[in-house]
N, C-alpha and C positions, 0 to 999 in steps of 0.2 A: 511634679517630678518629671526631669526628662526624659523623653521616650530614646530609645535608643533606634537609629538609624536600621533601617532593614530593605530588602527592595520587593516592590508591587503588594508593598501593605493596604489594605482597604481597610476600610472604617465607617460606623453608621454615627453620625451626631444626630439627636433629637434637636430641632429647632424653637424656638420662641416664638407663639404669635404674634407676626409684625406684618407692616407692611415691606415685601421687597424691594429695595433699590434696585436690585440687578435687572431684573427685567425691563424697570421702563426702559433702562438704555436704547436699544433697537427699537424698544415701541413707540418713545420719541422721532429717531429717526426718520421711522416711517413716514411722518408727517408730511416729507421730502416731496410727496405723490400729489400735495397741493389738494389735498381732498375735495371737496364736493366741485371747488371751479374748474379742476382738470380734471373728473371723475372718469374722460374715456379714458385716461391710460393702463386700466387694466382690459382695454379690449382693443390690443393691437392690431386683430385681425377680425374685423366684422363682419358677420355674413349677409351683408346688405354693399358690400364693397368685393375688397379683391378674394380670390382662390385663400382659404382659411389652412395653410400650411404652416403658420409662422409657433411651431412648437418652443415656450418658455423652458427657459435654464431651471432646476429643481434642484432644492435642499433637502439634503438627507436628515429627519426627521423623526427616529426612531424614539419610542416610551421607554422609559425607564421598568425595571421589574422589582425594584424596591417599592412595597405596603408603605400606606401613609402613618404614621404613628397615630398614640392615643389620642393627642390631639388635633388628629386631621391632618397635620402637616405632615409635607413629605420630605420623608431624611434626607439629611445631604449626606454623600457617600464622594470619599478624598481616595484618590488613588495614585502613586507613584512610584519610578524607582525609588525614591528616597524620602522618606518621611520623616519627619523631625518635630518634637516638639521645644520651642527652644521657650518656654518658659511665657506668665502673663495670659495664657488663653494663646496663644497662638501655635497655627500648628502652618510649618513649612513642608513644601513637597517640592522635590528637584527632578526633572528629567520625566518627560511624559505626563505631569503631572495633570490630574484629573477632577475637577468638580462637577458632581451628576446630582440634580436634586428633579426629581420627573422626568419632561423632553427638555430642561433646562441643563447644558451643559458646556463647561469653562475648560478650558486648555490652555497649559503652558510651558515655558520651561521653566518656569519657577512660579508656585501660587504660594500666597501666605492668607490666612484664614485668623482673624482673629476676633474668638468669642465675645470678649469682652467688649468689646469698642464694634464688634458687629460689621466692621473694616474688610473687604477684600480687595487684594493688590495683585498684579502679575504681571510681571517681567519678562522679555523674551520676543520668542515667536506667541502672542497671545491670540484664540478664540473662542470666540463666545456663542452662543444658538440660543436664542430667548426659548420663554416659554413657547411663542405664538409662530416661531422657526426662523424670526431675524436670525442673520450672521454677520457677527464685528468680527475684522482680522486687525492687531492692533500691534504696536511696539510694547505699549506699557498701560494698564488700567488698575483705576483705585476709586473705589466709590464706595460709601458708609451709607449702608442699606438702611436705618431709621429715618435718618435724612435726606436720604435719596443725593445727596451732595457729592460729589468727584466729578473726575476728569481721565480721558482718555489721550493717548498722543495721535499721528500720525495712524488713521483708521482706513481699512476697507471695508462694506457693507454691502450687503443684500438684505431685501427686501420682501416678507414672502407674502405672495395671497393669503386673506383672510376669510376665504370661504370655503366651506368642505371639509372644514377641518373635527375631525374626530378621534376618537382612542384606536380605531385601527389604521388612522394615517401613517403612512410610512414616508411620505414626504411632500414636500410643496413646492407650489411654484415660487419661481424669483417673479417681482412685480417689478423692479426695480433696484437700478446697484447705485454703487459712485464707493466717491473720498473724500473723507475730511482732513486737513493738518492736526484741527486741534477739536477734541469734544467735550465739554464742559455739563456737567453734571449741577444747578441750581437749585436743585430742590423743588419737592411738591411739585414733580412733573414740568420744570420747564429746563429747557436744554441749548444752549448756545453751541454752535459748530463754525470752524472757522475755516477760509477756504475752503469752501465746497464744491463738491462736482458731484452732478446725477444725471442718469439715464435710464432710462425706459427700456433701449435696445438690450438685447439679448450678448450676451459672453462673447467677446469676440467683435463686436459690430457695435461702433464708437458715432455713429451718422449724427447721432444728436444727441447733443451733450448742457447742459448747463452748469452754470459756475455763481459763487457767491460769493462776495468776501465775507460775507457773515450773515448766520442764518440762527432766528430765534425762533425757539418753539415751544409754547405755551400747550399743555393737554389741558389745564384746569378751565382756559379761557377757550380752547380750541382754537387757537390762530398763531401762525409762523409770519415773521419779518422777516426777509430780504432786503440786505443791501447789495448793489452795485449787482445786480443780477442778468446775468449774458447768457445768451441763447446760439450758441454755434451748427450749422451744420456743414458735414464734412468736411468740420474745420475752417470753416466760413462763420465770421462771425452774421448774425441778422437782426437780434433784436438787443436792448440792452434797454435797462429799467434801473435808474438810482435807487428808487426804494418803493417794494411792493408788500404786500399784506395782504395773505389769503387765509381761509379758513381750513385746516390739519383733519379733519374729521367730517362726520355725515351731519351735523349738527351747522344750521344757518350763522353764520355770523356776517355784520354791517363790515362793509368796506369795498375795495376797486376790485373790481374784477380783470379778467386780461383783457386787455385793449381789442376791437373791432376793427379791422381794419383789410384796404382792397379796394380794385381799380372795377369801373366800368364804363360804359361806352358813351352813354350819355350822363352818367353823374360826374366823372371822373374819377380823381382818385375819394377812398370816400374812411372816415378813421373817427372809431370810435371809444370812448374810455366808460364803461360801463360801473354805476356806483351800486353795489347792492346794500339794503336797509333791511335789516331782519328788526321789524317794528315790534315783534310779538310772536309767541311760540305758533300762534295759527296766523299769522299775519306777517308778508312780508312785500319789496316794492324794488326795482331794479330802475334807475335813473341813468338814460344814456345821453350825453352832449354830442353830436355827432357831426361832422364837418365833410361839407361833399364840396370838394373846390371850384366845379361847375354851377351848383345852385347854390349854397350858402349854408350856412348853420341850424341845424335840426335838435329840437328836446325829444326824445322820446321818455315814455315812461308806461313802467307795468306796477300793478298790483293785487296781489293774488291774499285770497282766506278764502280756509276753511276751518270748522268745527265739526261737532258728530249731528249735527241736521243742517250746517248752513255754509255754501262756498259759494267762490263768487269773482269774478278777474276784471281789471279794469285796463285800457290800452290804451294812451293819447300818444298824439306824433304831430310837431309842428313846426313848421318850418315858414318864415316870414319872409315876404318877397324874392321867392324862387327868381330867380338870376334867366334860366332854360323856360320859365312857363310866365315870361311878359311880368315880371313882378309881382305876381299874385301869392299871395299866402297859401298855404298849403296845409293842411289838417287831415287827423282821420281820430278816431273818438268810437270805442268798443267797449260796452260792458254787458254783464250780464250777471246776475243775481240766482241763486236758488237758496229754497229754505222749506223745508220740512216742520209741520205741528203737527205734533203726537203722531199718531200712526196713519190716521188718514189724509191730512193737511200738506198740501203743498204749494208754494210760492215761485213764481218764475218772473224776472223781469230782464227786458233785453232792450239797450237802447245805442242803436247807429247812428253815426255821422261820416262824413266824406265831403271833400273842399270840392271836387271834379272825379270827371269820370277817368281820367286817365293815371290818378294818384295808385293805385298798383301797378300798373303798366309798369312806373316809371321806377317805384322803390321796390317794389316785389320784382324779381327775377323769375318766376315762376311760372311753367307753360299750364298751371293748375287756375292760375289769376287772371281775369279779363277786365272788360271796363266794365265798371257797376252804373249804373242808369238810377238803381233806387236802392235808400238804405230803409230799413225796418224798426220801428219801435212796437214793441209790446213789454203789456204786462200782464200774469194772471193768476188765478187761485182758484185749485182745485180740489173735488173735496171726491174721494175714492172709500165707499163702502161695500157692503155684500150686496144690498140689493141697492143701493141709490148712488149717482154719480153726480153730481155737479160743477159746472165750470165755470167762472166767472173770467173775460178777457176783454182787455182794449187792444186795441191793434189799427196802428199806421203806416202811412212809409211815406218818405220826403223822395221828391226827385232829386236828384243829385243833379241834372242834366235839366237845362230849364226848358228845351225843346222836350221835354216828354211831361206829361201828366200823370200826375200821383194818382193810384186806384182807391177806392175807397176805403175810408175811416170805419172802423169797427166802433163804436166806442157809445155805448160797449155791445158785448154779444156776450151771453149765457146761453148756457149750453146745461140739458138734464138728461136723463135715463134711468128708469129705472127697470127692475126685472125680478118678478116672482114666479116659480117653481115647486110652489104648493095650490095651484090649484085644485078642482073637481079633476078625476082622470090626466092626473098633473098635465093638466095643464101649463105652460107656461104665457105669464099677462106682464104686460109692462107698459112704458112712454117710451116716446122719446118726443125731445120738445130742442125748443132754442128760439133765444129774442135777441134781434137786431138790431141797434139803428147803423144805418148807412149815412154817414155825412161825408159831405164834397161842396168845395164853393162854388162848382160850376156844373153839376149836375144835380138831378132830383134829389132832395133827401127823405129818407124815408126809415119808416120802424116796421119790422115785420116779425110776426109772430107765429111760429110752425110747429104742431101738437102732432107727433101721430103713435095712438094709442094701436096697441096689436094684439094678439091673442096666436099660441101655438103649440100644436100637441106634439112635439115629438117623440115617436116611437121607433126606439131604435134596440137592433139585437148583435150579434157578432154575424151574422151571414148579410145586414143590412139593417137600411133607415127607410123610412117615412115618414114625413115632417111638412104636413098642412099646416097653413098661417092666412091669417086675414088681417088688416090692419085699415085704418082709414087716417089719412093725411090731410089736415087744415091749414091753409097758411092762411093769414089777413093781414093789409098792410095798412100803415096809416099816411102817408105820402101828404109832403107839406107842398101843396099845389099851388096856392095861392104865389109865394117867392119865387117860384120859376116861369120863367116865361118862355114860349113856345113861339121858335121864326114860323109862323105860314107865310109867308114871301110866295111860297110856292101852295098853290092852294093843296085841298088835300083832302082826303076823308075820314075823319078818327078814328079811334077804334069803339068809340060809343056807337058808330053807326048813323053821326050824322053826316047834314048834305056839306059843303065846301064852303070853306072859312075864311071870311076878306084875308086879306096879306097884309102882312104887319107881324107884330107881337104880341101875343096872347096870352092870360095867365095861363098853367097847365089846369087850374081847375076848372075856370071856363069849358074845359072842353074835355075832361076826363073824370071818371071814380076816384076820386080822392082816398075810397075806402073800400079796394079791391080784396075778395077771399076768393076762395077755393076750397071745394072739401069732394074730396075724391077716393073711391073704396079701391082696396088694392087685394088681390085673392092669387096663393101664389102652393106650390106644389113639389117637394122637394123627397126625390125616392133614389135608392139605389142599392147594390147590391155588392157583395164579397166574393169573391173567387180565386182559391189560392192550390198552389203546387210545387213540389219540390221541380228546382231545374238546377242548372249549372252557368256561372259565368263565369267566363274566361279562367277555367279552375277552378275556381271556388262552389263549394254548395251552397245555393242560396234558396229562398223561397220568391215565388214570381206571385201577384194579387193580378187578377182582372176584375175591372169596378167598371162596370156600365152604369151612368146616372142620368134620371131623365129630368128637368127642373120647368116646369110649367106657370105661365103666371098668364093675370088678366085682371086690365085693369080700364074701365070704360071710358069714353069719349067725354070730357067736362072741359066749359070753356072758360078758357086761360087767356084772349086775346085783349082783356082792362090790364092782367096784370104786368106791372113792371119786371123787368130781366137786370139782375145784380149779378148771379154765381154758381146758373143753371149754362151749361150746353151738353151736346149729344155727347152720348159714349160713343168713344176711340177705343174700347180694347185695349188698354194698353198693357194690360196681363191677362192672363187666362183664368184667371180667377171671377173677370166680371162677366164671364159668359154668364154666370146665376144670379146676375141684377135681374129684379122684376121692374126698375124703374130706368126706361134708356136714358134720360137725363140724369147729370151731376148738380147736385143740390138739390135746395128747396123751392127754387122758384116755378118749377116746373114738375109732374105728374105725367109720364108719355101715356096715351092709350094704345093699351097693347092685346092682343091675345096670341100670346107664342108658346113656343114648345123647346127647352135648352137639350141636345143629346150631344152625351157624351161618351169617350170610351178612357180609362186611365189605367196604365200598366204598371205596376212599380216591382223591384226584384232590391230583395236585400240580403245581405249576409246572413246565413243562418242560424252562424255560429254568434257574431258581435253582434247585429241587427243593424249593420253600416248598409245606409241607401245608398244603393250602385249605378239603380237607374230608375227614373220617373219619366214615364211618354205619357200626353192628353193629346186627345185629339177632339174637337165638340166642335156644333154648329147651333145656331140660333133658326128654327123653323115662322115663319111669322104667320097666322092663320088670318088677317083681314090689314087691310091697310091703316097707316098709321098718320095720325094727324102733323103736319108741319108745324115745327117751333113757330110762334107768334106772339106778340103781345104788346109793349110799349117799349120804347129802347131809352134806359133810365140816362142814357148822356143828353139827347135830345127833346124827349119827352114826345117824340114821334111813333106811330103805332109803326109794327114790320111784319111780314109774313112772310115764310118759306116754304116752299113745294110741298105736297105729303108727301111721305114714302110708303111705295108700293111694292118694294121690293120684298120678293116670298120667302127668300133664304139670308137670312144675314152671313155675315163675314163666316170662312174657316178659320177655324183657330189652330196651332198645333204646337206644343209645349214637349224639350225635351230637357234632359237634367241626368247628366250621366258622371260617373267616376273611374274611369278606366285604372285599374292598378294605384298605387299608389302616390304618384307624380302625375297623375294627366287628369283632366277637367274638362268638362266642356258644357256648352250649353245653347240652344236654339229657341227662339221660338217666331212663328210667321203667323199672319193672318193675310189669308185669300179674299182677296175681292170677286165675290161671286158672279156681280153684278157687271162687271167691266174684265172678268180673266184676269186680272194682275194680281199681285202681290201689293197689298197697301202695307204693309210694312213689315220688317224684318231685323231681328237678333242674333248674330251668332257672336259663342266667346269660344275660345280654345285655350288653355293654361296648362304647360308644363314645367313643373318645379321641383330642380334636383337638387338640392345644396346648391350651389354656385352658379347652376346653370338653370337658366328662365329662358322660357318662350310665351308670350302672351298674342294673341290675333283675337283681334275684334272688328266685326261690321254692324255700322247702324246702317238704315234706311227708312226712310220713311215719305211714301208717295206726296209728290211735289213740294219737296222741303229739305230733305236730306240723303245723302249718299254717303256714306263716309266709311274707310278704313283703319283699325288703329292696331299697330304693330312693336310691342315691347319684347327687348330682348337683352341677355348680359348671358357671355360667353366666359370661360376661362381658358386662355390661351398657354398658358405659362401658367409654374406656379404661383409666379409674382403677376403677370399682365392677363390683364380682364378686358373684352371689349362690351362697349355697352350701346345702346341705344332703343330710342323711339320715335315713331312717325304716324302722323295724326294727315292721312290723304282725304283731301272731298274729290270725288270722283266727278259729281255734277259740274262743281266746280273748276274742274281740273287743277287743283294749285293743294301745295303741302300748307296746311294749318298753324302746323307744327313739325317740328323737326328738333332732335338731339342726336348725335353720335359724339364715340369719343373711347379712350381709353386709362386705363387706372392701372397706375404700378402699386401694389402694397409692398412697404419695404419694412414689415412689421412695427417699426415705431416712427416710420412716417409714410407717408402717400402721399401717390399726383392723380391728380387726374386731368386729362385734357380732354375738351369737348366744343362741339358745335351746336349753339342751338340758333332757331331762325321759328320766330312766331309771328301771326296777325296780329297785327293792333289795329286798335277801332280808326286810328287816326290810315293816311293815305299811305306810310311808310311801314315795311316790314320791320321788326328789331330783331337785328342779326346780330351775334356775338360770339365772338371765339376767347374762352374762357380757361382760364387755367386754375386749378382748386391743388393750393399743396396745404397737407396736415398733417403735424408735425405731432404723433399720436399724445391726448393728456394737454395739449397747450392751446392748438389755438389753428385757424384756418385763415391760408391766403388766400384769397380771389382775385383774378387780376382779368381784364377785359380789353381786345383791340379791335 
């Protein structure tokens, strides 16, 4: 029966469960965003880039207060001046007319609703607001919600963020607008749009625009086609593509990516089309054909898996008769393996390549990248328990650089440990071991075998520790003497002790232990104590600790001048932490005889309330009570005995370790070691880092006696809301010359950016590589580079 005409009638219909057409509408559209290949264009403004002002356009967003009916679904509620049912299931509404089913809501000046056929039409000034907060403004829409099937005319849209969204959102952001002529509704989620236009930019602000003559979009497959697809800025045309295909969602799909492309100084201009292969849900592979007009045609290729115990990346790059490097082929070759069994089991394998040393220089742009001299191959398996550890590992490395020599072959070396804590007066007893062999085709080769069992009581309380340990260290090696032979050209005295050997070449066994040990007892003394107080930093209550630690050790004079040297030398200090070494050499080749005394003093103050550490000072020195025997023994490249000086000196290095947090932007950190012996400074740390949102300061200095001077100074300023200056400089003071150098500045123009920049690095070769570069990105697409 016909309803008779009334004005601002409302009405609940109970719905049918179905699936709804009307929403995918916009959810299609969305697709526009070029999902996962353009993923940055939801972050126009990055805070690793310019000042973060660039505030998104929002759609008003409001919830419905109509209850879901008995079956879950939520009423749809029809409201206008003019309500009509004009017979058939359909109900018309004129003037204001209103469909609200949740945040889902349709606007017209004319809606027609019809039950039967499940049909909704609208004429007029038409809008629509998905469930998810899309907005179509349209001339005319009509789509059959079972079928997901219609068509729109002559559309405007927005696009909204899809994160954050909750029941007490009140609105969201626009990610993205444009227009279509014509929008075509195909069913099962896929959507034809004709003449298209989209942006990124914000309401108002047109800098870049793309256009389509037709754009399909598949949600079942996840992937949109473009055709005849242009890229304009500020109304400049720049890129244009007959036919692209990307993937609409977070979900991988196989096909081209955006093209690569960009000048520089020595490749020239350089343009790549990038093919992605989604092989498999944990397996996927990116194939680039890449053309530098200067050197010639380059394959690259990636491929990436992962599972829930095993990932694992592979990188080739190849480039045949470099044009710029005398026609040589060009390569580089990266993988690396991991894989987990069961809970303790773990697999790692890593294996490098490289054509020359100067293949980063040349394709990396990066003042992080230097020349490489040697790549690394390993593989290993390790097995992680409560009380036992084991390692099993090969390990190599190729020179890349045939003026240098590869250091030695592992292969292999096991490594154990183990540790119990149920002793007598718990005790704690354990190993620790590891077997070598050393191979080399032009030095000694040798197997060595290093045991050292220990014993230790720790007695520890909250006001302090004491922690006596004893331990005894075995190495034996087996040294294949016989295959190497030994210049005496120069006569000489070996380390066996005998008298001077004609001149020639000698086997090494002739005139050495083939089957050198050592077993040396090591006794060591580790105390210290607690002391704590309320104090104040810079405001805040905090609690301040003073720990005095004394670390005592002694270990006697055993001689070491048969054995071979692999992977023992003296300690450098190179952190404050090895002040409490009881053995001054690195490794096992070596045992130092010691009897010293470690004091220290360490301060630490932390928040009282979070238990945030604000500040850590050490200060300790190394006491030595008898003089200490000089490294010596046989030098495994020659097979010739060596010896060095003792050392007599009474006090080792100062140490002095700081570690502070000033407020919550400022960092800093020092640490030096004093040369007691000579009044200098043998080496020195300082870092300074303040970090405010936008604004960075970073100061760093190394040093290090007869070797290194060095300054390093990062910075990014915000000048302007839109203009950033940036830079960094890497000074050697020794040297007097800049390492490195970048300056430069960045406009963010929220949906695109420049940046201009100066960088100027060392290269191994005799020439510096300077280049004034310029980076525009056009936010969501794609980045230029260009180099003069």
């Amino acid at each position: 029966m016909p309803l008779a005409m009334s004005r601002n009638t409302r009405w609940k219909l109970k719905t049918k469960p179905k699936v709804g057409g009307l929403p995918k509408l916009l959810a299609t559209v969305f697709a526009l965003l070029l999902g996962s290949a353009w993923q940055s264009a939801n972050a126009a403004c990055d805070t690793s880039g310019a000042n973060c002002n660039c505030e998104p356009d929002v759609i008003p967003f409001p919830n419905s207060d109509l209850e879901p009916g008995e079956n879950g679904q939520l009423p749809i509620s029809l409201e206008g001046d003019e309500v009509e049912s004009i017979g058939d299931g359909v109900v018309l509404l004129r003037g204001n007319a209103e469909l609200v089913q949740g945040r889902q809501r349709l606007t017209g000046d004319e809606l027609r609703y019809n039950r039967s056929t499940d049909e909704i039409e609208g004429s007029g000034d038409v809008a629509w607001r998905s469930p998810a907060g899309d907005w179509l403004q349209t001339d005319s829409l009509k789509v059959q919600v079972p079928t997901q099937i219609g068509e729109a005319g002559k559309s405007e849209f927005k696009m909204a963020a899809r994160n954050g969204i909750n029941d007490d959102t009140e609105s969201v952001a626009v990610q993205a607008r444009g227009s279509a002529e014509q929008v075509f509704l195909e069913g099962a989620g896929v959507t034809r749009l004709r003449k298209v236009v989209y942006t990124t930019c914000a309401e108002g602000q047109d800098d870049v625009m793309l256009s389509a003559s037709e754009l399909e979009l598949d949600q079942n497959t996840g992937r949109g086609v473009a055709k005849n697809l242009g890229v304009r800025f500020k109304g400049v045309p720049i890129f244009y593509f007959p036919a692209l295909s990307f993937p609409i969602n977070d979900k991988r799909k196989t096909g081209v990516l955006f093209p690569e492309f960009g000048s520089q100084t020595d490749n020239g201009f350089v343009f790549g089309i990038p093919w992605y292969w989604n092989i498999h849900e944990q397996m996927d592979a990116t194939i680039t054909p890449t053309w530098y007009t200067e050197r010639g045609a380059q394959l690259k290729g990636e491929v990436r898996y992962m599972g829930e115990k095993v990932q694992g990346q592979f990188n080739g790059e190849f480039l045949p008769g470099d044009d710029e490097f005398n026609g040589e082929d060009r390569f580089l070759v990266k993988f690396e393996h991991q894989q987990r069994f069961g809970d303790n089991w773990n697999l790692r394998g890593v294996y490098n390549d490289l054509s020359d040393t100067e293949y980063y220089n040349d394709f990396y742009n990066d003042v992080d990248f230097y020349s490489v001299f040697f790549v690394d191959r390993q593989a290993s398996l390790n097995y992680r328990g409560d009380w036992l550890n084991v390692g099993v590992r090969a390990f190599q490395y190729k020179a890349v650089d045939t003026g240098f020599t590869e250091p030695y072959e592992r292969l292999p070396e096991v490594t154990i440990s183990t540790n119990f804590d149920e002793g007598p007066l718990d005790i704690e007893y354990g190993l620790r071991g590891s077997f070598v062999e050393f191979s080399h085709e032009s030095f000694l080769n040798t197997q060595r075998l290093d045991a050292t069992p220990f014993l230790e009581l720790p007695l520890e309380n909250t006001w302090g520790f004491f922690k006596p340990r004893v331990e005894v260290r075995h190495t034996q090696y087996n040294i294949d003497g016989d295959n190497f032979l030994i210049n005496t050209s120069d006569a000489f005295v070996n380390a066996m002790g005998e008298v001077e050997i004609p001149a020639g070449f000698t086997p090494f066994s002739e005139l050495n232990d083939t089957s050198p040990s050592r077993t040396a007892p090591v006794f060591s003394l580790d105390a210290g104590l607690f002391f704590e107080r309320r104090a104040r930093w810079f405001g805040r209550d905090a609690i301040q600790t003073l720990e005095p630690r004394a670390f005592y050790a002694y270990a006697p004079e055993v001689d070491q001048s048969a054995l071979p040297l692999f992977d023992s030398s003296e300690i450098t200090y190179n952190n404050f932490g090895e002040i409490y070494r009881a053995n001054r050499f690195y490794g096992a080749d070596r045992v130092g005889d010691t009897n010293q005394v470690t004091f220290a003093l360490t301060s630490r103050i932390d928040d009282s309330e979070t238990g945030d550490r604000l500040l850590k000072a050490s200060l300790g020195t190394v006491v030595f009570l008898k003089d200490r025997k000089g490294l010596e023994g046989i030098d495994s490249r020659t097979g010739l005995p060596f010896a060095r000086e003792d050392n007599t000196d009474g006090i080792a290095d100062v140490l002095g370790e700081v570690h502070t947090q000033l407020g919550d932007n400022i960092s800093a950190y020092a640490y030096v070691q004093w040369n007691t012996d000579a009044s200098n400074v043998r080496q020195a740390q300082f870092d300074f880092n303040y970090n405010d949102g936008g604004r960075f300061l970073g100061v760093g200095y190394r040093y290090t006696d007869n070797s290194i001077e060095q300054i390093d100074v990062r910075a990014q300023l915000p000048i302007t809301e839109r203009w950033t200056v940036f830079g960094n400089d890497r000074f050697s003071i020794r040297d007097e010359e800049n390492l490195e150098t970048e300056v430069g500045f960045e406009y963010n123009g929220c949906c695109w950016r420049l940046r201009l920049f100066y960088q100027n690095r060392v290269r191994s070769t005799s020439n510096d590589r300077q280049s004034f570069l310029a980076e525009f990105e056009l936010t969501g697409l794609a980045r230029i580079r260009s180099g003069l």
